[in-house]
C-alpha positions as a Markdown table, in Angstrom:
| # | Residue | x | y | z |
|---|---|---|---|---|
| 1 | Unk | 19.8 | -16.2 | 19.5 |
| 2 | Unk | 17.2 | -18.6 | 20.1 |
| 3 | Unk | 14.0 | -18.7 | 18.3 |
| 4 | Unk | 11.4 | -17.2 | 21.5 |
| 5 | Unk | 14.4 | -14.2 | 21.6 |
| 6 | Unk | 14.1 | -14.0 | 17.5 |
| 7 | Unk | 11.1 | -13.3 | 17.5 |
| 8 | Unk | 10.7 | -11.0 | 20.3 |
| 9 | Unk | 13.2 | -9.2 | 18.9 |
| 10 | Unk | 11.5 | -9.1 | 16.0 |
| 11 | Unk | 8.0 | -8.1 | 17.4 |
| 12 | Unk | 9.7 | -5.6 | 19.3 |
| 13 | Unk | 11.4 | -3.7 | 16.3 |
| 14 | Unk | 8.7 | -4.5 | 13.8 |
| 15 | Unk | 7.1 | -1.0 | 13.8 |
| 16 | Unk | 10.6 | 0.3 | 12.7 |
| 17 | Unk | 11.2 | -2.1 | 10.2 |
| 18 | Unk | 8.0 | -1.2 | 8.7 |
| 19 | Unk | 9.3 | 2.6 | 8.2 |
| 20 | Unk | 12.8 | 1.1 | 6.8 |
| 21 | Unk | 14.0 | 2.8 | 3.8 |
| 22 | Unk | 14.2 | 0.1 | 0.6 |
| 23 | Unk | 17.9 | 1.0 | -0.1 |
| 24 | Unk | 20.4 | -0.5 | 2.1 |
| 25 | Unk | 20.4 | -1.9 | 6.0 |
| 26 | Unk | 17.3 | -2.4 | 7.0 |
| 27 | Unk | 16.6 | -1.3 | 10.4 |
| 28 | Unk | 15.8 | -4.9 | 11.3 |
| 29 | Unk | 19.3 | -6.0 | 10.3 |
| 30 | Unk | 21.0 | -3.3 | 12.2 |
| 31 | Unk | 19.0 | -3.9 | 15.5 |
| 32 | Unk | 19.6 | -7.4 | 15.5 |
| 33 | Unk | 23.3 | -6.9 | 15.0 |
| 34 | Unk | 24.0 | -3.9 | 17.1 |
| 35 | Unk | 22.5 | -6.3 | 20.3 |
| 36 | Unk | 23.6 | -9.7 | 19.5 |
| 37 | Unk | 26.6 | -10.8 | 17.1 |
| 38 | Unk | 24.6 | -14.1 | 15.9 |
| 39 | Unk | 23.0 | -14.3 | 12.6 |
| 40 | Unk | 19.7 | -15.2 | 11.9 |
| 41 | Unk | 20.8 | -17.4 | 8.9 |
| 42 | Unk | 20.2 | -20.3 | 11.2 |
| 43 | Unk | 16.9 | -19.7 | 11.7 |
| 44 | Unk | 13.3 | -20.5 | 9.9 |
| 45 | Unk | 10.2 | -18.8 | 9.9 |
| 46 | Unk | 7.6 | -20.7 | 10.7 |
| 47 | Unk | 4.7 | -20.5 | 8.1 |
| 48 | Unk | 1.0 | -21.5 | 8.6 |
| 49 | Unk | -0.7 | -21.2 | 4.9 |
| 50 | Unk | -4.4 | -20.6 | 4.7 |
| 51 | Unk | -6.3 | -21.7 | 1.8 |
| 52 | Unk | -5.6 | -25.0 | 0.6 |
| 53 | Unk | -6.9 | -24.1 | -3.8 |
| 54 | Unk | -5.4 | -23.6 | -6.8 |
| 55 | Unk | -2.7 | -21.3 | -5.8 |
| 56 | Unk | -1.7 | -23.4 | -2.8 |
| 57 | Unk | -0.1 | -25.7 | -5.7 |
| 58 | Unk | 2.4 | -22.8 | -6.8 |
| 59 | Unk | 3.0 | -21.4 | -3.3 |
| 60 | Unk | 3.6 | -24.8 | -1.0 |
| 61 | Unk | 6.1 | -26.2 | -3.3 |
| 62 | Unk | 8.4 | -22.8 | -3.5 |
| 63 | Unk | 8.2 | -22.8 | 0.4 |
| 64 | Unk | 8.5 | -25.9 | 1.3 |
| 65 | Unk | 11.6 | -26.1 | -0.8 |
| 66 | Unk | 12.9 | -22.4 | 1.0 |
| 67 | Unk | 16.1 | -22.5 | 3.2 |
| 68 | Unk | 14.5 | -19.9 | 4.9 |
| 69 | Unk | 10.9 | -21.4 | 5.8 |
| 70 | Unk | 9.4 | -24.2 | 7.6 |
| 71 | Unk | 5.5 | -24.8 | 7.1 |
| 72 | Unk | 3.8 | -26.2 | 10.1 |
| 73 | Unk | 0.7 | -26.2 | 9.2 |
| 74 | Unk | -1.9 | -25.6 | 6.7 |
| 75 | Unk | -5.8 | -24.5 | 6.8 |
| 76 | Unk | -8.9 | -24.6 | 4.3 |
| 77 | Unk | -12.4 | -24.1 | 5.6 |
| 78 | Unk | -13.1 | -27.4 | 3.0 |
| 79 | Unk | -11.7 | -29.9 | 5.5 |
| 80 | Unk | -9.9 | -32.3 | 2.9 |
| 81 | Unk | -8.1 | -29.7 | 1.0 |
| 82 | Unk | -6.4 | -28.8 | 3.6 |
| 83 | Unk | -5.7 | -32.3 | 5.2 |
| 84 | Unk | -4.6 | -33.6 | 1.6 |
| 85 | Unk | -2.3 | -30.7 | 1.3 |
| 86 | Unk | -0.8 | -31.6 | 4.1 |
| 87 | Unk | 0.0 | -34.6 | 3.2 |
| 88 | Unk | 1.4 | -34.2 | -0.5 |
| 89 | Unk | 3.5 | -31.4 | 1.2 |
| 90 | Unk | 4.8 | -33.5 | 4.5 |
| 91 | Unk | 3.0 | -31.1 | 7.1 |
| 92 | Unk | 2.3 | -32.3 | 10.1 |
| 93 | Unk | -0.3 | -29.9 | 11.0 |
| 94 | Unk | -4.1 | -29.0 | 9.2 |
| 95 | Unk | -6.3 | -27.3 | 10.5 |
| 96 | Unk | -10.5 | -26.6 | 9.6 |
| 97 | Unk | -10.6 | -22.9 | 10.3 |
| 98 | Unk | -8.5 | -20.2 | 11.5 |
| 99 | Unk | -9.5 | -20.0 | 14.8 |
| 100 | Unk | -8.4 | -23.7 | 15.4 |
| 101 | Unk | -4.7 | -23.0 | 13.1 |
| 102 | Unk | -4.1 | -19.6 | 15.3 |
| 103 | Unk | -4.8 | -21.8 | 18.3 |
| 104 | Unk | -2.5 | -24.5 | 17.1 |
| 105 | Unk | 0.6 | -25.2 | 16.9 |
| 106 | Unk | 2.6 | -21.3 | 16.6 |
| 107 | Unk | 3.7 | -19.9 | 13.9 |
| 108 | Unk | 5.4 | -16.9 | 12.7 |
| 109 | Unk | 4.1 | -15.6 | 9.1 |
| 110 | Unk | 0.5 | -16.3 | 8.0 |
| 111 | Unk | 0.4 | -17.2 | 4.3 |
| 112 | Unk | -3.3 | -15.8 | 3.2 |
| 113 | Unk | -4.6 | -17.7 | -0.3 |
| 114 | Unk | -7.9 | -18.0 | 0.6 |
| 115 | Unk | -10.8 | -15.7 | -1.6 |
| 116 | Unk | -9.7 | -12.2 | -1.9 |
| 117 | Unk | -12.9 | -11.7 | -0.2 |
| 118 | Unk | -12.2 | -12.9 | 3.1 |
| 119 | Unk | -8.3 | -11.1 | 2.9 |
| 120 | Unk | -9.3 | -8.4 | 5.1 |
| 121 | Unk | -10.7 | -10.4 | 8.1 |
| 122 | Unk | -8.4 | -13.1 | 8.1 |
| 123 | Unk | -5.5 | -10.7 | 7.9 |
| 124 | Unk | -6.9 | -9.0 | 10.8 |
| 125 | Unk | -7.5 | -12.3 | 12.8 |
| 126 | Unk | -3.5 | -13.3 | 12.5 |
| 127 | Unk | -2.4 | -9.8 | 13.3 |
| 128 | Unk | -4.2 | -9.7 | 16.2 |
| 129 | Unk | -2.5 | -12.5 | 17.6 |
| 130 | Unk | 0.8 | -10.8 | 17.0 |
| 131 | Unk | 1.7 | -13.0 | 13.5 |
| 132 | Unk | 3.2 | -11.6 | 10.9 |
| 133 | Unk | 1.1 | -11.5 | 7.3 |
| 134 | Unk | 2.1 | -12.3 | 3.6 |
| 135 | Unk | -1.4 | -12.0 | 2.1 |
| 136 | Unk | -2.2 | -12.9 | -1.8 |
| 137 | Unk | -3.7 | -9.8 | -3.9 |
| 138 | Unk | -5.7 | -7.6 | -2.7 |
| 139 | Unk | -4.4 | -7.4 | 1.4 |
| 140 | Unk | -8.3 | -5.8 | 2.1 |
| 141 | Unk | -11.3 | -5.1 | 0.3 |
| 142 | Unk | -10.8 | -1.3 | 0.7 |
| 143 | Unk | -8.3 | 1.0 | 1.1 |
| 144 | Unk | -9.1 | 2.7 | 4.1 |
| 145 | Unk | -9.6 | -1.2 | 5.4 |
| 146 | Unk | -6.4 | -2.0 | 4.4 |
| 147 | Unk | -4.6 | 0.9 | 5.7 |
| 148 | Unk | -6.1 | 0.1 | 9.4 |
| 149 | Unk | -4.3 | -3.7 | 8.9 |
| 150 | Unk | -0.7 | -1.9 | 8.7 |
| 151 | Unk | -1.7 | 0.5 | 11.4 |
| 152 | Unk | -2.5 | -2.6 | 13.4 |
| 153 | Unk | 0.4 | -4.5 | 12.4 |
| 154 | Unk | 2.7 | -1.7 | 13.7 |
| 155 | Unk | 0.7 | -1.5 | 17.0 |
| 156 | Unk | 1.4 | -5.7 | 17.1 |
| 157 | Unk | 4.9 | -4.8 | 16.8 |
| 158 | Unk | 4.9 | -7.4 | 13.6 |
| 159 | Unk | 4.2 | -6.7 | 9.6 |
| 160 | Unk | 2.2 | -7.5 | 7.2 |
| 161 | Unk | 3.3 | -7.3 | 3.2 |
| 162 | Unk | 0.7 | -8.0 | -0.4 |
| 163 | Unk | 1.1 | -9.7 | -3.5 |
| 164 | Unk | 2.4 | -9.6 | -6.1 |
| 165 | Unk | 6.4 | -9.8 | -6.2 |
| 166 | Unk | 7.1 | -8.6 | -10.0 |
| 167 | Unk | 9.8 | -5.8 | -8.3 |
| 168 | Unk | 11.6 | -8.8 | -7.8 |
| 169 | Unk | 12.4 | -9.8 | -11.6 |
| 170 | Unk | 15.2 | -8.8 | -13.2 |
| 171 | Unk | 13.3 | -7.5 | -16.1 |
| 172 | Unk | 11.6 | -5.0 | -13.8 |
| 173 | Unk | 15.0 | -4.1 | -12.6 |
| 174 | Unk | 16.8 | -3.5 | -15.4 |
| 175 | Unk | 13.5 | -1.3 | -16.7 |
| 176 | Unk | 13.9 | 0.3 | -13.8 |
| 177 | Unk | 17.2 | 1.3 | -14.0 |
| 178 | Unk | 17.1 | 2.4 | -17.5 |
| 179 | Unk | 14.6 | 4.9 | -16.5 |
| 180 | Unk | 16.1 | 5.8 | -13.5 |
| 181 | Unk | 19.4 | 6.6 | -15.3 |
| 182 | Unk | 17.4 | 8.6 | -17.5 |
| 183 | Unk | 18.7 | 6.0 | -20.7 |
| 184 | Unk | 15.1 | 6.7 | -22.8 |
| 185 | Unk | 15.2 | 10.4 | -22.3 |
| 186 | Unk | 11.9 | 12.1 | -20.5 |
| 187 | Unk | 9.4 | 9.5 | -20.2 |
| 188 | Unk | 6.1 | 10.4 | -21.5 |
| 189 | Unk | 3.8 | 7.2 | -21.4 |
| 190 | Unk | 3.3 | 3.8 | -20.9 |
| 191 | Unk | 0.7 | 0.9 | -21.6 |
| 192 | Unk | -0.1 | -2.9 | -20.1 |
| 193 | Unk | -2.3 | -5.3 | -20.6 |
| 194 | Unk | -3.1 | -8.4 | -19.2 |
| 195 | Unk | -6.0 | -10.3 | -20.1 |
| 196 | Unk | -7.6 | -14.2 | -20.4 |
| 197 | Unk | -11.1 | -15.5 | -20.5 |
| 198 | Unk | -11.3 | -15.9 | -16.8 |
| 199 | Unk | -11.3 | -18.4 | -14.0 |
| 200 | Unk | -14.3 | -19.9 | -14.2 |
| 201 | Unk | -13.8 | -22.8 | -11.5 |
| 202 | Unk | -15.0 | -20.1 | -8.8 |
| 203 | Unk | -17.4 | -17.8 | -8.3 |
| 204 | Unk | -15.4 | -15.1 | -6.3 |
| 205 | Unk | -13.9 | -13.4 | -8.8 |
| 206 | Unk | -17.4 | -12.6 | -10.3 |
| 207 | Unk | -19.0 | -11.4 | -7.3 |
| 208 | Unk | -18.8 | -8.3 | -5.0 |
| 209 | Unk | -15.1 | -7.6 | -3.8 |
| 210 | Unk | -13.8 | -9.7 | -6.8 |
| 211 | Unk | -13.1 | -8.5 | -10.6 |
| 212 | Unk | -10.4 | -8.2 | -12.9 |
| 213 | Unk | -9.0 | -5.3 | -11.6 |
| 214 | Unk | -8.0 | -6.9 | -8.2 |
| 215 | Unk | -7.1 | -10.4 | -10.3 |
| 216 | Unk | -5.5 | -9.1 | -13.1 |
| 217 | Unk | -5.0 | -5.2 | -13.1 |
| 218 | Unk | -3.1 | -5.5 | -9.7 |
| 219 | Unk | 0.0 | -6.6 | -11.6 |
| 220 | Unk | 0.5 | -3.9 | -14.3 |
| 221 | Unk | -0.9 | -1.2 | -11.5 |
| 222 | Unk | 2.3 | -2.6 | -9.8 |
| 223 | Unk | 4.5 | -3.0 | -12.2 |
| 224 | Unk | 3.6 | 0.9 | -14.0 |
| 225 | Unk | 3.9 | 2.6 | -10.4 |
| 226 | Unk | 6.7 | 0.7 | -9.5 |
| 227 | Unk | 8.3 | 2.0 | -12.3 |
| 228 | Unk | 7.4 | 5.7 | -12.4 |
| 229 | Unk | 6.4 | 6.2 | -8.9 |
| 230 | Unk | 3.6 | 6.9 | -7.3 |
| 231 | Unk | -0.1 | 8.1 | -9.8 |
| 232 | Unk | -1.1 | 11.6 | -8.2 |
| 233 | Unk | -4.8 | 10.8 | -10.0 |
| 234 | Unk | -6.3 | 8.5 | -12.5 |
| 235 | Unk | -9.6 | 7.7 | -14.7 |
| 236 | Unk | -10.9 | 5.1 | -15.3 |
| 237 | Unk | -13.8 | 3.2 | -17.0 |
| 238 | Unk | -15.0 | -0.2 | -15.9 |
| 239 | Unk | -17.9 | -2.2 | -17.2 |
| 240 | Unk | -19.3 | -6.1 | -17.7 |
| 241 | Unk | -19.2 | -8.0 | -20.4 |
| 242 | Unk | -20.3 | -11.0 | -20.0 |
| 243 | Unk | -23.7 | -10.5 | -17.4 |
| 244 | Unk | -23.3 | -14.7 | -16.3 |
| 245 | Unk | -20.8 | -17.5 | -15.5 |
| 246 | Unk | -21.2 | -20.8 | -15.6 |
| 247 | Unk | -18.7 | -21.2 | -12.5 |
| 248 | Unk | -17.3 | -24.6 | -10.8 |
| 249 | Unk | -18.9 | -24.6 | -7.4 |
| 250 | Unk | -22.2 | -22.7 | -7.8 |
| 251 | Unk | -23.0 | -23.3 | -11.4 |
| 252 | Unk | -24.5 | -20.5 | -13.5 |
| 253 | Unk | -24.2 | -17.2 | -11.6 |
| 254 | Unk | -25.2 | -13.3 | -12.3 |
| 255 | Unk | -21.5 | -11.0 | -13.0 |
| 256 | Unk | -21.4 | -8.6 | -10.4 |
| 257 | Unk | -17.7 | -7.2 | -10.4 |
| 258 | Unk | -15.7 | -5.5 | -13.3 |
| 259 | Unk | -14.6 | -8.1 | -16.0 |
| 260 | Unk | -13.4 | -5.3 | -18.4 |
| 261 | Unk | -11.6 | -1.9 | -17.3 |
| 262 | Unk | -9.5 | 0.6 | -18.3 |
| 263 | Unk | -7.0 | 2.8 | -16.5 |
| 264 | Unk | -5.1 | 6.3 | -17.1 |
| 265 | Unk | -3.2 | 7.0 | -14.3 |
| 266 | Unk | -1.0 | 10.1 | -13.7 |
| 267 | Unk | 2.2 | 10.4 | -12.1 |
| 268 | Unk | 4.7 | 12.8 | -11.6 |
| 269 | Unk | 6.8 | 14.7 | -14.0 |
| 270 | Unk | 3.4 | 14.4 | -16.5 |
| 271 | Unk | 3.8 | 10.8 | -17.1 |
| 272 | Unk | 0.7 | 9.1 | -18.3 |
| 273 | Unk | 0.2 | 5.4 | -18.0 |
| 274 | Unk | -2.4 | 3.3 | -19.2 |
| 275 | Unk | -3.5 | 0.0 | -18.1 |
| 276 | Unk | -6.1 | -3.0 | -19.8 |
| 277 | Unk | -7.4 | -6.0 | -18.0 |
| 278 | Unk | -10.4 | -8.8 | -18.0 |
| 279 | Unk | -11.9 | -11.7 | -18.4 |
| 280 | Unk | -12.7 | -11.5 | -21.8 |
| 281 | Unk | -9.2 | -11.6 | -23.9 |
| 282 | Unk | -8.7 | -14.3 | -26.5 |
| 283 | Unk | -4.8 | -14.9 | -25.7 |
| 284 | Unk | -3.3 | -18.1 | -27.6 |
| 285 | Unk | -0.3 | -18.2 | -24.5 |
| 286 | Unk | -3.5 | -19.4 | -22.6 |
| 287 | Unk | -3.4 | -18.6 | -18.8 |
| 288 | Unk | -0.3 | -19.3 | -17.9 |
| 289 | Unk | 1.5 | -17.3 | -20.6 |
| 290 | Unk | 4.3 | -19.7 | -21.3 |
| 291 | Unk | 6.1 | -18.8 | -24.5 |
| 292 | Unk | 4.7 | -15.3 | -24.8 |
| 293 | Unk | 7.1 | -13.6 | -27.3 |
| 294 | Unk | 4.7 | -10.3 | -27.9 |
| 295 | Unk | 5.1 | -7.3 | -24.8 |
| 296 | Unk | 2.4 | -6.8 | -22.8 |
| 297 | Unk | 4.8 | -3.6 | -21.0 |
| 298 | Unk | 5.4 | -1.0 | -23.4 |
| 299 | Unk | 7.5 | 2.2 | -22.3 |
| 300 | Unk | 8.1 | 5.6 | -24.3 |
| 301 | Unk | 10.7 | 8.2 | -23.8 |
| 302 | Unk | 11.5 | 11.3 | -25.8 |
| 303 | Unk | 15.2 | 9.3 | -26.7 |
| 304 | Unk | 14.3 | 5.3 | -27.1 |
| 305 | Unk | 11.5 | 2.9 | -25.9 |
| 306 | Unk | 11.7 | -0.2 | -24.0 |
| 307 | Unk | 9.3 | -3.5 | -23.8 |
| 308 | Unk | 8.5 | -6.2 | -21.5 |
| 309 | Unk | 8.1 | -9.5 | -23.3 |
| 310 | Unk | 5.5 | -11.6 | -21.6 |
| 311 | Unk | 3.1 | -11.0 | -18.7 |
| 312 | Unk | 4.7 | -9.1 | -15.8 |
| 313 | Unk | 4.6 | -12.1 | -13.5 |
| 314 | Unk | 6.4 | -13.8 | -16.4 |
| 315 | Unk | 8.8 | -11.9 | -18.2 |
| 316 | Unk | 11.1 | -13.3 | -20.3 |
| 317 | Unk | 13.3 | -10.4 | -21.7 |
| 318 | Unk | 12.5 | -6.5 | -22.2 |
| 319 | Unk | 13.2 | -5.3 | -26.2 |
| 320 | Unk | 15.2 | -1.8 | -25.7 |
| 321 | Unk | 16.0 | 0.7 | -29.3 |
| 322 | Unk | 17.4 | 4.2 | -28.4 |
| 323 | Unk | 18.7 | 7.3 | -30.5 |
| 324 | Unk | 22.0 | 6.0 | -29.5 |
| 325 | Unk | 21.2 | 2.5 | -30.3 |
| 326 | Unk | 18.5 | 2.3 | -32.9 |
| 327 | Unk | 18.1 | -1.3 | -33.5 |
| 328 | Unk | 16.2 | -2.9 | -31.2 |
| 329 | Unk | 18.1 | -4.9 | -28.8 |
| 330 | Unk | 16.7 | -8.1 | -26.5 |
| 331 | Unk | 18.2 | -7.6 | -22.8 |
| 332 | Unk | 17.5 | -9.3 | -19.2 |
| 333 | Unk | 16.8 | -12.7 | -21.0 |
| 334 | Unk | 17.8 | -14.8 | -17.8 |
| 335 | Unk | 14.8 | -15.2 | -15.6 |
| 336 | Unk | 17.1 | -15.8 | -12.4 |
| 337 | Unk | 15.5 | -17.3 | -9.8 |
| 338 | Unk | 12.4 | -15.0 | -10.1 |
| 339 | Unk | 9.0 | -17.4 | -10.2 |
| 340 | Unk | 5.7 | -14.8 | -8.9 |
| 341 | Unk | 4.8 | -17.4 | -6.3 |
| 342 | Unk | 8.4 | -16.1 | -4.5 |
| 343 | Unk | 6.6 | -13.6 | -2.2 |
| 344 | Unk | 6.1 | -15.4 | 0.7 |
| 345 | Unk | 9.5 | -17.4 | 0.5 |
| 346 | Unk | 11.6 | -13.8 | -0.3 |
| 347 | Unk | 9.4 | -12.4 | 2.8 |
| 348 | Unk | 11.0 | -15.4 | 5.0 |
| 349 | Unk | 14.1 | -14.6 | 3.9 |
| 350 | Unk | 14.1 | -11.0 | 4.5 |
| 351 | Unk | 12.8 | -11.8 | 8.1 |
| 352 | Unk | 15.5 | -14.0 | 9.0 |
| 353 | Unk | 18.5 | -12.0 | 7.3 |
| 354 | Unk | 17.4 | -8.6 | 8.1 |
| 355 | Unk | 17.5 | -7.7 | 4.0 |
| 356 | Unk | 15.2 | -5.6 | 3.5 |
| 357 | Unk | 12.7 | -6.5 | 0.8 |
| 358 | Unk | 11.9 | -4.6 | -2.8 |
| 359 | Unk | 8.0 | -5.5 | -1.9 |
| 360 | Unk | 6.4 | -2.9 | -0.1 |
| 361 | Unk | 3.3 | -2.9 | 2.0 |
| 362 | Unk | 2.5 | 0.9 | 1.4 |
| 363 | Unk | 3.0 | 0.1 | -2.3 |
| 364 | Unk | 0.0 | -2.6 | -2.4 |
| 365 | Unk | -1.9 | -0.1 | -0.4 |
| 366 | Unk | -1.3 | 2.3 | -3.1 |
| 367 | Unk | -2.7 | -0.2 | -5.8 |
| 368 | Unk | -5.2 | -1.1 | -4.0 |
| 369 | Unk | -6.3 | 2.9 | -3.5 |
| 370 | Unk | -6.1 | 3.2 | -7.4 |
| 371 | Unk | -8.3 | -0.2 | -7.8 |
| 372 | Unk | -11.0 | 1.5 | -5.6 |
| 373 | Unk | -10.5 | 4.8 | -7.1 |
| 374 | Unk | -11.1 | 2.8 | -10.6 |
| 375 | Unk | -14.5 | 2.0 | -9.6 |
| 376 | Unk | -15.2 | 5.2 | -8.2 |
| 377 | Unk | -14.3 | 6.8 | -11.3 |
| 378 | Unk | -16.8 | 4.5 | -13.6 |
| 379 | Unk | -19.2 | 5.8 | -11.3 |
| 380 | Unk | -19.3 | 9.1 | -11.1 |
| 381 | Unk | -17.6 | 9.6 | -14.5 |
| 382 | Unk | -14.7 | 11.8 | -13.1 |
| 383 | Unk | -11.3 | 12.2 | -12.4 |
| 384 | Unk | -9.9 | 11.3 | -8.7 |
| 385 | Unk | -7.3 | 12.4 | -6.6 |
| 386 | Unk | -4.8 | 10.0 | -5.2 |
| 387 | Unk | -3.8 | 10.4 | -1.2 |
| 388 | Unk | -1.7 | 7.3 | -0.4 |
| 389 | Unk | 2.3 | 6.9 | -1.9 |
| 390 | Unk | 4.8 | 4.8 | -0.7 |
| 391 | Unk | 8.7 | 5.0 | -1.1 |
| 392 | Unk | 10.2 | 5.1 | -4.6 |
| 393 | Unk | 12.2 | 4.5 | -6.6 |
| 394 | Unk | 12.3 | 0.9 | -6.1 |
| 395 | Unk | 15.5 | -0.6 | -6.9 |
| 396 | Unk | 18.2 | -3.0 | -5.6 |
């Protein structure tokens, strides 16, 4: 199979794929090899990555370095990011603004690192063309904004998938399958945290659309539902702290989004879960978390409790005691290959073997409903109901 019949293929099955349970052949897999007996192991996905920042520094060198991925080209809106990206990465194509990189030379998967802002619209601009999408936290601004992107990218026949990867460590498996096996007894609750003292080289994450909650809450949100399923409701209260910024590219500026919130979220079986985040937390791991012995994951059953050591994004073991076993025990302590750039690179992989992937687009949308339903909460002081869900449990 050549690459024009790939990805045909591909386009032409991608509404299916979409639907295709988590567990086992994928329906991508098994309509590729019920019409042609050639693997797709031999080919790459072509990747165009927008947004040339900070975060291009984690994801380029992860897919550049992927079997399963070839960047063609990258973009940034700030002309000599993009063009000196290109060139520490080897990429023979840059590109000023979308327009010209959708116009350029083709590509199959659309990278998005660019302002969680601008998410929604330049998600909307690749799918339109028929590309597939791996977008950086949030995929849209809104729910109801993000939920007409995977309509779309069903009716494009491709797919589009959100940040962030954690379902792929093997910390968050082996949580999950003690709960799934029912090892702690009835579950009852759960709390995360994840905090710093904020990224203050950009205004964005001050200003409408940004916040900690879509930085920084996305990750627990993902990590607690992903563990107990979809939240049927939540509360929530959200508030500023810290009314100006002294940010990187337009100095001193007024706060505008969330830099402290607080979530309760309710799932099923009455499990509560509770989640902290913002720009305001004193951590002496710094940013980057490295060496973080404390848990920021705790989980509490009726028979033992179990705890994520390190941020979500960077685990480095999960502490387990149960009536069984009473004296806490340290287990999942090798990381694998699990880094939480991976997503786009695992996304390539699952496109050209037909695997599918543990990283779920209706599960994003489902964070991203509970992030707006957050806000919604703070301001009208109430409880709200929960319509989106997404298929769990999530496990290998």
């Amino acid at each position: 199979m050549d690459r024009k019949q790939f990805i045909s293929r591909l386009g032409t099955i991608g509404a299916a794929a979409v639907a295709a349970p988590i567990i086992g052949t994928s329906s991508l897999e098994a309509a590729v090899s019920s019409t042609n007996n050639t693997t797709l192991s031999s080919n790459k996905i072509r990747v165009g990555v927008i947004g040339c920042g900070s975060v291009s520094g984690m994801y380029l060198p992860h897919l550049t370095k992927c079997p399963y991925a070839e960047v063609v080209s990258v973009c940034d809106i700030i002309p000599q990011k993009a063009q000196d990206a290109a060139k520490k990465y080897n990429v023979k194509n840059w590109y000023p603004h979308i327009d010209k990189m959708l116009a350029g030379v083709p590509f199959d998967l659309l990278v998005n690192l660019t302002d969680m802002q601008e998410h929604g619209r330049l998600n909307r601009l690749a799918l339109m063309k028929k590309v597939n999408v791996w977008s950086e936290k949030p995929m849209a601004n809104t729910y109801d904004e993000g939920r007409e992107l995977y309509e779309l990218a069903k009716v494009q026949g491709v797919r589009i998938w959100g940040a962030p990867a954690i379902v792929n460590s093997p910390q968050f498996a082996f949580m999950a399958k003690q709960i799934n096996e029912g090892n702690l007894g009835r579950i009852a609750a759960a709390h995360a945290h994840y905090g710093h003292q904020g990224p203050n080289w950009s205004a964005f994450f001050f200003e409408e659309g940004g916040g900690s909650l879509p930085d920084l809450g996305v990750y627990n949100i993902s990590t607690l539902t992903g563990l107990f399923g979809p939240a049927k409701s939540i509360v929530a209260m959200t508030n500023v702290v810290d009314p100006t910024r002294n940010t990187g590219n337009k100095g001193h500026i007024q706060v505008v989004a969330e830099d402290n919130a607080m979530i309760i979220m309710e799932h099923q079986n009455n499990i509560l879960s509770h989640i902290q985040c913002g720009f305001n937390y004193f951590d002496p791991y710094g940013h980057e978390g490295t060496g973080q012995e404390r848990p920021t994951i705790s989980v509490v059953g009726s028979t033992g409790n179990m705890h994520m050591i390190g941020y979500d994004w960077k685990p480095f073991g999960v502490d387990m005691a149960t009536m069984a076993n009473e004296k806490t025990q340290r287990f999942a302590t090798d990381p694998g290959t699990f880094l939480w750039e991976e997503g786009a690179s695992a996304i390539c992989e699952s496109m050209v073997t037909g695997k599918e992937s543990l990283i779920n687009a209706e599960h994003a949308l489902h964070v991203l409903e509970i992030i707006e339903a957050a806000r919604l909460s703070q301001k009208e002081g109430k409880r709200v109901s929960l319509r989106s869900s997404f298929k769990w449990p999530v496990v290998i």
